[in-house]
N, C-alpha and C positions, 0 to 999 in steps of 0.2 A: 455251383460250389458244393463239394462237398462234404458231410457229417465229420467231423475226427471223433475219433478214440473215444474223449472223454462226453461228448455229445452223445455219442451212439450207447454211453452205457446209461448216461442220465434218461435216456428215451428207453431203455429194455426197464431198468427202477421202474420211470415211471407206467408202463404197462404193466407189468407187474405189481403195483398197487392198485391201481385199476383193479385188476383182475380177479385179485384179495378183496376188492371192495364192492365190488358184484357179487362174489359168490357170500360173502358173508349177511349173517342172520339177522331181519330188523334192528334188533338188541345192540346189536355190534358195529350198527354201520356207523357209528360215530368214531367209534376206533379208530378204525379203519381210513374214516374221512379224514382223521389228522395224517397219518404219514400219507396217503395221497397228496393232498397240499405242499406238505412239507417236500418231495420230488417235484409238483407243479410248479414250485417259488423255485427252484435248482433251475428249471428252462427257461423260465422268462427273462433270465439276462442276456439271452441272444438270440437273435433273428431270426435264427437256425430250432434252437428252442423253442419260440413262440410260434414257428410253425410244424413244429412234432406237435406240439397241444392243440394248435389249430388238425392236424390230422386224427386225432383221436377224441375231439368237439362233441362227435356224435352219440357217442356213446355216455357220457357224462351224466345225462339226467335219468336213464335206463340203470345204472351202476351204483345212482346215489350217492351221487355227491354234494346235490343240494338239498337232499335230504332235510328234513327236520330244523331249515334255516330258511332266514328272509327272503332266499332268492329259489325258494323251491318251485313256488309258482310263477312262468315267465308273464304270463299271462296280468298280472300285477306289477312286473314292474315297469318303473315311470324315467324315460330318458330325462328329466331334469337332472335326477340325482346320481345319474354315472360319475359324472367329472367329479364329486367331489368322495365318492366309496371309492376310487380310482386313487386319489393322490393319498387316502388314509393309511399312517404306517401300521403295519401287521397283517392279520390275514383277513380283514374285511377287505382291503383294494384286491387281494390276492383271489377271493370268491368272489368279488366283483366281476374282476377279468376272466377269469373261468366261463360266467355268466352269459359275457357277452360273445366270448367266441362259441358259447352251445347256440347264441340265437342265430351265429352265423352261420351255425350248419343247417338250423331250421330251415335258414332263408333261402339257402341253396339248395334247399330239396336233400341232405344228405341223412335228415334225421326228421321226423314224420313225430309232430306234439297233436295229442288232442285238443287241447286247448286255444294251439297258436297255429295259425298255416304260415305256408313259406311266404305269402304277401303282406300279413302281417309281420311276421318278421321284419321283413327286409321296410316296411314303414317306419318301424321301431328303429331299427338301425342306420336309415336315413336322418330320423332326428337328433340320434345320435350324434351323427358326424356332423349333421350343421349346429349341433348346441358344442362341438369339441374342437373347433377348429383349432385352440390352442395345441390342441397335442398332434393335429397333422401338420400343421406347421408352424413348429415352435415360437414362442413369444420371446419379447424381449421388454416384459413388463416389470416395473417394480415386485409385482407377487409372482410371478414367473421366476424373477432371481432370486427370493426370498424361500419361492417352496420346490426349488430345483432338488431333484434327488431320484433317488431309487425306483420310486413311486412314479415319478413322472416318467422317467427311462421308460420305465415296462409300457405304461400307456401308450409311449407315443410309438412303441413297437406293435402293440396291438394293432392300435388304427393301421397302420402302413399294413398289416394282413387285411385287417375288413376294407381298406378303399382298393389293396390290388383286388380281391374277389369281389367287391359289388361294384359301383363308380361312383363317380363324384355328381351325378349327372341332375339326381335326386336335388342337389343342394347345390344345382350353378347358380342359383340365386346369391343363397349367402355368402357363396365363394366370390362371385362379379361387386357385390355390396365391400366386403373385405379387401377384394384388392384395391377398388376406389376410395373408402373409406383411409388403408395408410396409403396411397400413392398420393392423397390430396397434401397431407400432412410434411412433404418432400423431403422423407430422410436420405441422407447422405448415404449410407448406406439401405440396398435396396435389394438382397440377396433374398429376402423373405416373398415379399414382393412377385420377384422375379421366379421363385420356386411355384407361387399358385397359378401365374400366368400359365408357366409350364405345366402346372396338372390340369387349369381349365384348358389346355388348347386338346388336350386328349378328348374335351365334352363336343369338338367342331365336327367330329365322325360321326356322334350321334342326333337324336333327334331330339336337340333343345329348343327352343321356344327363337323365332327369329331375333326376337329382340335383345335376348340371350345371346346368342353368336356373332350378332354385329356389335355388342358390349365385348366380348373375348377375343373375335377378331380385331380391334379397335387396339387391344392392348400387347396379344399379340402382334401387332403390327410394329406397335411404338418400340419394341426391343429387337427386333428385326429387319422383316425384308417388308417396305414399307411401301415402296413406290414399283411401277410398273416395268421401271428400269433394273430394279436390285431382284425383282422375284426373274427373271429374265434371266441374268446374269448372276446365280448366288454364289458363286467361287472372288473371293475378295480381290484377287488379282486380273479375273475377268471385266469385274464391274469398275474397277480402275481404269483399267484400259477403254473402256467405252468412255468413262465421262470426257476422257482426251477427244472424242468424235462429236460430243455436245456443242450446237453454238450458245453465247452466252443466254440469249433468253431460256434456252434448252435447259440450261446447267441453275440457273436462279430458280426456274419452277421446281425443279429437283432440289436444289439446298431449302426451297423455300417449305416444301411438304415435309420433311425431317424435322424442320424446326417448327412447324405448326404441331407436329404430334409431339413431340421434347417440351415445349409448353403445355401443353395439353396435359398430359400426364408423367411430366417430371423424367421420364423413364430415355435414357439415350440407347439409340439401334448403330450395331457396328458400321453400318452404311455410311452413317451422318459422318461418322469420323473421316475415314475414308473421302466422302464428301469435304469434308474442311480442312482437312490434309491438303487437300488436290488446290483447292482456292486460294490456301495461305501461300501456296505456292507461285500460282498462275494469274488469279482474278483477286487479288486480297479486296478488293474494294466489293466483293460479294461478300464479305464474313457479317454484316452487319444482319442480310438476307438469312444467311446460313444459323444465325443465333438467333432472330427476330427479335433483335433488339429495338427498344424505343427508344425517344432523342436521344435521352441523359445515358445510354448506353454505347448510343453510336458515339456522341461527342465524344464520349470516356476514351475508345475505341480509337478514332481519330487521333487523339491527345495523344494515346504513346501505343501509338502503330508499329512502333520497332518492338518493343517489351513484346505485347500481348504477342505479334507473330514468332514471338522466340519462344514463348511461352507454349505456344499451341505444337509448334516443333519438336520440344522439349518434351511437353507434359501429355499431351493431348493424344494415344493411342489408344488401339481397338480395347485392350482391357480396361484402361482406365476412361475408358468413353463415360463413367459419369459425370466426369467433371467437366465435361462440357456444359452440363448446365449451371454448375457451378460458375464454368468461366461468365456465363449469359448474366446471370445474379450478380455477378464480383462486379462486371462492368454496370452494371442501374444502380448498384449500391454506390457506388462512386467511390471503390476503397484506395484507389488509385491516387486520390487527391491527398489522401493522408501523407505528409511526407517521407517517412521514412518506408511507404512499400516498397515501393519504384526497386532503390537498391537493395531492399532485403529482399526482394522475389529474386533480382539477378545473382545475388550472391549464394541463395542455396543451388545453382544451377552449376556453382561449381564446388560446392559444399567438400570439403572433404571430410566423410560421414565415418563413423568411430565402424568398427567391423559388424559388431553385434545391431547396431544400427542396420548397417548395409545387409545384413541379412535378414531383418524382421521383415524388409521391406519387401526382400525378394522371397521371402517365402507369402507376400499377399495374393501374388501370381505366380505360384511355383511353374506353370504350364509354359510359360512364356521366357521366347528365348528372348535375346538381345535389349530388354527392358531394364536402362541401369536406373538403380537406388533414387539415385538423386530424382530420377525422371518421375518414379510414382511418388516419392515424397514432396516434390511441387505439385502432382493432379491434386497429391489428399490437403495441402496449402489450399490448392486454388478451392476446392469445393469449401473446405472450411472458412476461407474468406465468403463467398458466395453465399453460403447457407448456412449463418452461424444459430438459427435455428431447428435445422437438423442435424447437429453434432449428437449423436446417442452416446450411452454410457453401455451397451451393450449389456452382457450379464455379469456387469461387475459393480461393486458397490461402491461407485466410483461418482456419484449424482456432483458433488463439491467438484470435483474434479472438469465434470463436463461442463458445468455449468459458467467455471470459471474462461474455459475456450470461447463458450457460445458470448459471455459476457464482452470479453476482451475483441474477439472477432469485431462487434460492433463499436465497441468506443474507445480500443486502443491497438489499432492491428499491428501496428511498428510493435509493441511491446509483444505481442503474441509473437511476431515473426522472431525478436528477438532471441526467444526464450526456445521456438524450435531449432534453430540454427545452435543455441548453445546446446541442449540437451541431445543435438544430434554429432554435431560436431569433438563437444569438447565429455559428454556423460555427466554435465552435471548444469543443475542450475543454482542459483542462492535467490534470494528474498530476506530482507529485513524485517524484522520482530521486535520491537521496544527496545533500540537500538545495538541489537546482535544480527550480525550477518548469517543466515543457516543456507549453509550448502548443501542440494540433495543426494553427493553423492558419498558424504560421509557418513547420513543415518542409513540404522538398520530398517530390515522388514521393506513395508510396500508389499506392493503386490506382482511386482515383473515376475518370479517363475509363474505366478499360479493366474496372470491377468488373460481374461478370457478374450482369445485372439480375432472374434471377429467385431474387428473396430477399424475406424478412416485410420491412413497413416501419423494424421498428424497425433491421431488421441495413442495409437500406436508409442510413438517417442516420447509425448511429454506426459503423460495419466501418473504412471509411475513416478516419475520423479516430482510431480503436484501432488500425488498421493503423501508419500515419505514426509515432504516439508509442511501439508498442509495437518497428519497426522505428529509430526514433532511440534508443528505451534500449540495446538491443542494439550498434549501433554505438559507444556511447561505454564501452563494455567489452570489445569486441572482440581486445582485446590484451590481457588479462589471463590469467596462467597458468593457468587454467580452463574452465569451458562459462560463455557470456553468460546462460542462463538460471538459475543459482545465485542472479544477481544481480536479475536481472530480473524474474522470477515473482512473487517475493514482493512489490515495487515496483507491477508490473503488476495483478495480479489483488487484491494488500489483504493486508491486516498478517496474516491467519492460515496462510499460506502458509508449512510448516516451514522455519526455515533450513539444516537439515540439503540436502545433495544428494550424489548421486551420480551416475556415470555409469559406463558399459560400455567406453568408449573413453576411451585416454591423449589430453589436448586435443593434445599438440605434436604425436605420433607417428600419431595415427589407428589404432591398434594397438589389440586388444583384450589387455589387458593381464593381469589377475587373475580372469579368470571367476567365479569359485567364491566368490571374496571377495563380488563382487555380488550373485550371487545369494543365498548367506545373509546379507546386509545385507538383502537386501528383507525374506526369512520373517521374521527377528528384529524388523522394525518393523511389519508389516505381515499375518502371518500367527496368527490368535489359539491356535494353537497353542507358538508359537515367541517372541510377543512378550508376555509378561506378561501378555496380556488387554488390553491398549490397544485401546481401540476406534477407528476411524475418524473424527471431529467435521466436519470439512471436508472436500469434495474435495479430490482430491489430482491436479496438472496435471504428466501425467506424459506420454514419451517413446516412441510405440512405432517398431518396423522395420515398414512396412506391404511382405506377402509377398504374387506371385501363385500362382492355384492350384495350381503348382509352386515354390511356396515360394522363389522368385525375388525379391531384395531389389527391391524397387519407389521407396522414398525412406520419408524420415521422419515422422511425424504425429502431431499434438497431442492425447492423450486424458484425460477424463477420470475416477480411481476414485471410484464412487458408494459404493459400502460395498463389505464383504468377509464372505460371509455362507454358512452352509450350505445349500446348496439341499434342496427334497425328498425327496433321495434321502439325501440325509447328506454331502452331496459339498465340502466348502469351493469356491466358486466367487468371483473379482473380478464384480461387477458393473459396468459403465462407460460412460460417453455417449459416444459418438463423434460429434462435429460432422458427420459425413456424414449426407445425406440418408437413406443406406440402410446398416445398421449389420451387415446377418445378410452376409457374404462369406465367401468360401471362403480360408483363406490358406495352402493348401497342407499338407501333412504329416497330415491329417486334421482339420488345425485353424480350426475353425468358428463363428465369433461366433455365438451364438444369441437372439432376441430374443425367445422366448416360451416355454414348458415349464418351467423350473427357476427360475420360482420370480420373474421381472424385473417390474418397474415399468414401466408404459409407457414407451419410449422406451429401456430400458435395453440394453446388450448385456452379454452373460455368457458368461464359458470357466471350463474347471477353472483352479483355480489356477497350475498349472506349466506348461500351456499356454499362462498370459499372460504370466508370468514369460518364455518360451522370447521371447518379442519384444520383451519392455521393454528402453528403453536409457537413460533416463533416470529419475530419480526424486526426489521429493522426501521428508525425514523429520525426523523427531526425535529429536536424539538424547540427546532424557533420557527416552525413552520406548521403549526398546530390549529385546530378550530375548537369550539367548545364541546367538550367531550357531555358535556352534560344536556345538551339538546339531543342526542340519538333517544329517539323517542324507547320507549319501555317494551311495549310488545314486538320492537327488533330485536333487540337484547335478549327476549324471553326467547323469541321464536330460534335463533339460533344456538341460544344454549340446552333448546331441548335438542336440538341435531346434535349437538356435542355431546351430550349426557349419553341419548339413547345410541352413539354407536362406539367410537374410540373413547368416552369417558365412562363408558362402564369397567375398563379397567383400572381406575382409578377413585382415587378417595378424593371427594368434594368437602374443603373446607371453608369457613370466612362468609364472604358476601358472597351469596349467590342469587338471579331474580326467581329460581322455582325453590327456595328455601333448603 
């Protein structure tokens, strides 16, 4: 592709400051250093731009430009602190990035340091890329949506220059660690996923460690051509035609290896579908093999054999091949039993969908002819039925929103189905508030122009209009001597929602007021040592401080408590969905969501107890369901409210009772 116009003059500018800033006299090179910069910050907003700088790399430490600043000696600096000189606004990320495309020229031999050789270099810049994964491929974290911007763009431009010129080959470790780390976690959406698989399959040409490329192969596999028959035959119409030549024990080995790696790592290969097309068709009594379902999936299966095979006809193609494991989940979960699916699955099938509707849908596979509306909006159904723990909120500040899908998936799916079929059908929904009906298609705002579009279909339809009504209950309580969500939650999310509430902070004063009181209110409702034996019955839509890896207050976000349980080791741990796409974060203090080991559900995340306690600030409970708050012994109380203090309560004033005075 080539330069325009306006590119090729930003690129002569910037040589031309260059050039000014070589020839100029010690004294002066500072001068000189600003407008260089200032034409450097004009390239980095395109790809195009980032590699005229990456052409001109070499020359940069010869020219002085890091002159008389932090990053003059390479040789000193420390891959820790790239990621965050990188996301800082102004011209520190700006010399940052500079920085690191001069070490790329080192590394490639294009520019000769005394200090640094090209193998150091390129060591440098290997750790680089395994401490930045976030910027080659991009997150979908609560601090990812928070500190999305300018800064971040240029970054993750960078990296796409230094991984096409070095490889990723350096760091197939943490890339294989990364992709099983969220492939355990089964989100619905799996396009991130599916992008690293794609850049490790590029490390099977080289020489990685075998056990390395039977982990890559492994995964490449799962989204592709998996069996001895599909690599054989990889034209989709070819490999069709063969399984019609299969006898059945032929054709069950074959659905059966699809679905052992579909379980395995969550990930559906266009095969499988293809595979379960052919069966629903010919062998339906192989779909049980084909999903490797167990009993309470087959029964499900059995029970409404007509549904699911209209289902799989309908919903169930090469693009929307995730929800096949969605379908696999929706049957063991037994959502079928609920009474009102049955007819709410049949009826969006013939849904007739508002326009703007029927186009969101079809632009999720623009690639894709003959896929109507209706037909992706039952896949993004079925998975969201199936995996109401992998509903993400993508990169929009949408946590209430998502959280409310994941909630309702599990213990009111008739009411969720209801609400897509309205919001699809008719553009609006209502919900009651202190007896006023609010329709979502009368308020203003929401976020439909500006909702960031990679999300499942169903979050697709209904986010926005849960947006608008769950941001108008709020406003119409806004002034009341409390937090709006006391009111609201239980309104918003459905009548099992405790009326009890609390909070960390006085509503007038913004002051944390009673520490010690909050926190043994939690143990006493919520901890089954402390609370009577009450067990959990509903999630619970609760508050946390989201901290960075320096335990730096970030903003607030919507979680929610799945159970409360001992893990394997004997540990009471919270289990909890966090509407992020990626749930295991570091949040500082040594505090580490974790999504797999101790003991979690797909989709779950989990901390010891007083390490979730140290960030909650909101919560909800019951209080005729309570234990005695005054048994939580003292040095719990103390020990978590130094974690609070020393990371998200430094930005606040501590008033009242507290136990560190």
């Amino acid at each position: 592709m080539g330069m325009d116009m306006a590119e090729k003059e930003r690129t002569a500018r910037l040589a031309q400051a260059l050039d000014l800033l070589d020839q100029a006299k010690p004294f002066a090179k500072q001068l000189y250093q600003n407008q260089f910069f200032q034409e450097a910050t004009r390239l980095m907003d395109t790809m195009e731009g980032m590699g005229s700088l990456n052409r001109f790399a070499d020359r940069f430490d010869d020219a002085g430009v890091f002159e008389g600043g932090p990053w003059q000696d390479p040789s000193k600096l420390q891959p820790n602190l790239v990621n965050s000189s990188l996301r800082v606004d102004g011209l520190e990320s700006v010399v940052a990035l500079l920085s690191e495309l001069r070490m790329l020229s080192i590394a490639k031999g294009r520019h000769k340091h005394e200090k640094v050789s090209a193998e150091k270099a390129r060591d440098y810049l290997n750790e680089v890329m395994a401490l930045n994964l976030d910027f080659i491929f991009p997150e979908e974290t609560e601090e990812a949506r928070i500190e999305q911007g300018k800064e971040t763009e240029r970054a993750q431009r960078l990296f796409k220059v230094i991984v096409d010129e070095l490889s990723l080959k350096a760091i197939s470790k943490t890339l294989i660690q990364e992709i099983r780390r969220l492939s355990v976690q089964r989100p619905i959406m799996v396009q991130r996923i599916v992008l690293m698989i794609r850049k490790a399959e590029q490390l099977l040409h080289t020489d990685v460690e075998e056990e390395d490329r039977k982990e890559i192969e492994r995964y490449h596999s799962a989204i592709s051509r998996l069996t001895p028959l599909s690599r054989e035959y990889p034209d989709y119409k070819d490999y069709r035609r063969q399984l019609k030549t299969l006898a059945e024990k032929e054709l069950e080995k074959e659905a059966g290896a699809f679905a052992d790696s579909m379980r395995e790592t969550g990930l559906v290969s266009p095969y499988h579908v293809i595979v379960v097309r052919y069966l629903n068709r010919t062998n339906p009594h192989l779909l049980p093999v084909a999903l490797r379902l167990n009993d309470k999936g087959a029964a499900n299966l059995d029970e409404h054999n007509k549904l699911i095979r209209g289902m799989v006809k309908v919903a169930i193609h090469i693009p929307t091949r995730q929800s096949l494991y969605g379908l696999a989940r929706l049957l063991e979960r037994g959502v079928l039993s609920h009474h009102p699916v049955s007819p709410s699955l049949r009826r969006l099938i013939e849904l007739d969908l508002q326009r703007d509707v029927r186009q969101t849908m079809l632009d999720i596979f623009p690639e894709t002819e003959g896929l109507a509306a209706n037909d992706i909006l039952l896949a993004g159904v079925i998975s969201v039925l199936g995996q109401p723990l992998g509903i993400g909120q993508g990169l929009n500040p949408t946590c209430q929103s998502a959280r409310a899908l994941s909630l309702w998936s599990i213990h009111a799916p008739g009411n969720l189905l209801h609400l897509v079929a309205r919001a699809a059908r008719d553009g609006d929904i209502d919900m009651t508030f202190e007896g006023d009906v609010i329709h979502s298609k009368f308020l203003p705002g929401g976020l439909s122009p500006e909702l960031h579009k990679e999300l499942d279909p169903v979050s697709l339809v209904l986010v926005p209009h849960l947006d608008r009504i769950y941001a108008e209950m709020v406003r119409r309580v806004q002034f009341r001597l409390d937090d709006p969500h006391k009111w609201v939650n239980p309104a918003f999310y459905g009548e099992w929602i405790s009326r009890g509430f609390a909070k960390v902070f006085d509503h007038i004063t913004g002051n944390v007021t009673d520490y010690p009181a909050f926190v043994r209110l939690f143990y006493a409702t919520h901890h089954p040592e402390y609370n009577e034996g009450y067990e959990l019955i509903y999630p619970n839509p609760v508050g946390i401080c989201v901290t960075t890896v320096h335990g730096k207050m970030l903003g607030f976000h919507a979680v929610s408590i799945q159970r409360i349980a001992k893990d394997p080791e004997g540990e009471y741990r919270i289990y909890f969905y966090n509407p992020n796409n990626d749930s295991s974060q570091n949040w500082g203090q040594g505090i580490e969501p974790a999504v797999q080991g101790h003991g979690e559900v797909e989709g779950e995340s989990s901390l010891p107890f007083h390490e979730f306690v140290s960030r909650l600030y909101a919560f909800h409970f019951n209080p005729y369901e309570q234990g005695d708050a005054f048994a939580v012994e003292d040095d719990i109380v103390a020990k978590i409210e130094t974690l609070a203090r020393e990371s998200w309560g430094q930005e606040y004033n501590w008033t009242g009772k507290n136990m560190l005075g």
